[in-house]
Phi, psi and omega in degrees: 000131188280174189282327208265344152296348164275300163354301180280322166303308194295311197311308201282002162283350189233349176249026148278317194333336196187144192321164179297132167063021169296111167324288189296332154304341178283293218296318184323312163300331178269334158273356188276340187279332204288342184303324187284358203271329166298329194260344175230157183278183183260180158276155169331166163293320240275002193244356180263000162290349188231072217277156198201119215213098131333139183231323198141304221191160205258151183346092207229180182261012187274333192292013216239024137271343160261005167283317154317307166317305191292275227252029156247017183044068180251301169329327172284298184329297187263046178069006168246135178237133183263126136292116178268102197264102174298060213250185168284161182316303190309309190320311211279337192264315154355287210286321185303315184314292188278005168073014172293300189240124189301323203223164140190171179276091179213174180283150189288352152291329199270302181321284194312299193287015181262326182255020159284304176281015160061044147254078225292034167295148167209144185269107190259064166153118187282120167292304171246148163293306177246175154305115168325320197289150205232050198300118222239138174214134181294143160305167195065349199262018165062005164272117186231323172259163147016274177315322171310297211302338171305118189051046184227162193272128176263114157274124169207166199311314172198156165280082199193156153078184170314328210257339171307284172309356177233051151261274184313298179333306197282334180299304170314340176295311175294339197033060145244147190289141174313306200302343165324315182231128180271118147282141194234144166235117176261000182071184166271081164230020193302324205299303194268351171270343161263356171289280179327336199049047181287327176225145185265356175213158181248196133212132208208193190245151171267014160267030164203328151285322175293338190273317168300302194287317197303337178270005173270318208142317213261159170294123173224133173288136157277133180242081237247143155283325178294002202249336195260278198252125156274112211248152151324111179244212197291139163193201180268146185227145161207202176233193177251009132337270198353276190313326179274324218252317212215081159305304198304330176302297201300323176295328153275241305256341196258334190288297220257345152317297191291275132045257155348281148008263165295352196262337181285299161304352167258349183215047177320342164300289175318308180321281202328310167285342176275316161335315197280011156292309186266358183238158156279119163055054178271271173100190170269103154229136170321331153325279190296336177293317195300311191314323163299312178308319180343285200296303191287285201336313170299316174337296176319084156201194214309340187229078177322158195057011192255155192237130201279127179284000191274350158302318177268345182289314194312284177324323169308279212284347159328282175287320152341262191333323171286349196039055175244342149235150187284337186194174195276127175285189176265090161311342208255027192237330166284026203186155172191119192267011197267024148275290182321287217286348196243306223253003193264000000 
């Protein structure tokens, strides 16, 4: 059996094991690749043309810059045919970490703690600007700030994932302490745990529980971490084999990405009907249209793809505080704009 068939074997035996974005399952996955890093090589050239994109999360219309890139041939013009691999989060950092795969779609957090464990991804392209994550209250129910949050009960999926970090985040914003407030893990029920009032506050993405209830009926105040804090969020990773050996790979892949891109944010409308090629029975629904605006709002900005550092400064201290990372890393080693910055 070659190493990258054990490789593959062991990843897919471990990304069923535990819920989507489990933290401690992230570190865990991660010393075991570093272990494979010794023993296996990367891919061929003759394989790098034939890109396989961890994407994150299962087929959505938040994808549609790169679907545009895709089904408007900005990904051919430059020599690439894309798989869109719907794999868990953890997977895209695994395999990128060990050189199976040049790119995936992950959080700025997933980074850090992958070069904590000298697994040498680095995110050369900010996809969203800020963090998505949200804390949701019914109106009337007097939480609007942070600050609110003190001796009040929270619903969230787990204490794991995006939506764990960007909790902690606002809570710290806020001065409030965890022990402060009761978290309760609710699985992905926020939607319904705050219409019953099962919680008195959820934490979610704001392109999906707030949009779900507004479309129900109900009021809801935002408690937004892009509103407190700027954190490192979802973007492209590659590794640095990549960056030494094949620039030029990261530099199409990055063309035709921006590309997408900017074409999702100037014509949402356009995104939008080309998605419905990649999602299934996506249709016209009013839901999924708010959910793309949502999303480009996150998108936007003076440089598309450029990563902000004080973002990545955040997110450092963040995880520190949470003690999921041990001491401070070499940021400038996790992240780099000299693609984005080469390619404007």
């Amino acid at each position: 059996m070659s190493c990258n068939t054990g490789l593959r074997g062991f990843l897919a035996r471990v990304k069923h094991a535990s819920p989507l974005h489990q933290l401690p399952r992230t570190i865990c996955l991660i010393g075991l690749v570093a272990l494979a890093l010794v023993a296996c090589g990367g891919a061929t050239a003759d394989e790098a043309n034939m890109i396989r994109l961890p994407m994150g999360f299962i087929p959505s219309v938040q994808y549609a810059p790169f679907y545009v890139a895709a089904e408007k041939g900005y990904f051919a013009e430059e020599g690439l045919e894309l798989d869109f691999d719907y794999s868990f989060e953890t997977d895209g950092v695994a395999l990128v970490g060990a050189n199976e795969l040049p790119f995936a779609l992950v959080s700025g957090e997933q980074v850090l703690l992958a070069r904590e464990q000298e697994i040498p991804v680095v995110y050369v392209m900010a996809w969203f600007q800020d963090y998505p994550i949200t804390i949701v209250t019914k109106v009337g129910s007097g939480i609007e700030t942070p600050a609110d949050l003190a001796g009040r009960q929270i619903g969230l999926p787990g204490l794991f994932g995006a939506s764990y970090v960007g909790l902690r985040a606002l809570l710290n914003e806020g001065g409030v302490a965890e022990a402060d407030a009761t978290l309760d893990s609710i699985g992905f029920n926020q939607v319904e745990a705050l219409a019953v009032d099962q919680e008195e506050a959820v934490v979610g993405y704001i392109t999906n529980e707030p949009i779900q209830l507004a479309a129900q009926g109900y009021e809801v105040n935002l408690i937004r971490v892009k509103d407190y804090v700027q954190l490192a969020a979802n973007g492209v990773i590659t590794n640095e084999e990549t960056i030494a050996n094949n620039p030029e790979l990261i530099e199409r892949m990055l063309r035709a990405t921006l590309r997408g891109l900017e074409d999702a944010i100037n014509d949402p409308d356009e995104a939008y009907e080309i998605s419905k090629n990649y999602v299934e029975g996506l249709g016209d629904d009013d839901v999924q249209k708010q959910v793309l605006a949502a999303s480009i709002d996150f998108w936007v900005a003076d440089m598309l793809g450029y990563s902000q550092p004080e973002a990545w400064e955040n997110m450092q201290d963040v995880l520190l505080d949470m003690g999921l990372l041990n001491e401070p890393l070499d940021l400038d080693a996790a992240y780099t704009n000299e693609f984005v910055e080469a390619l404007q």
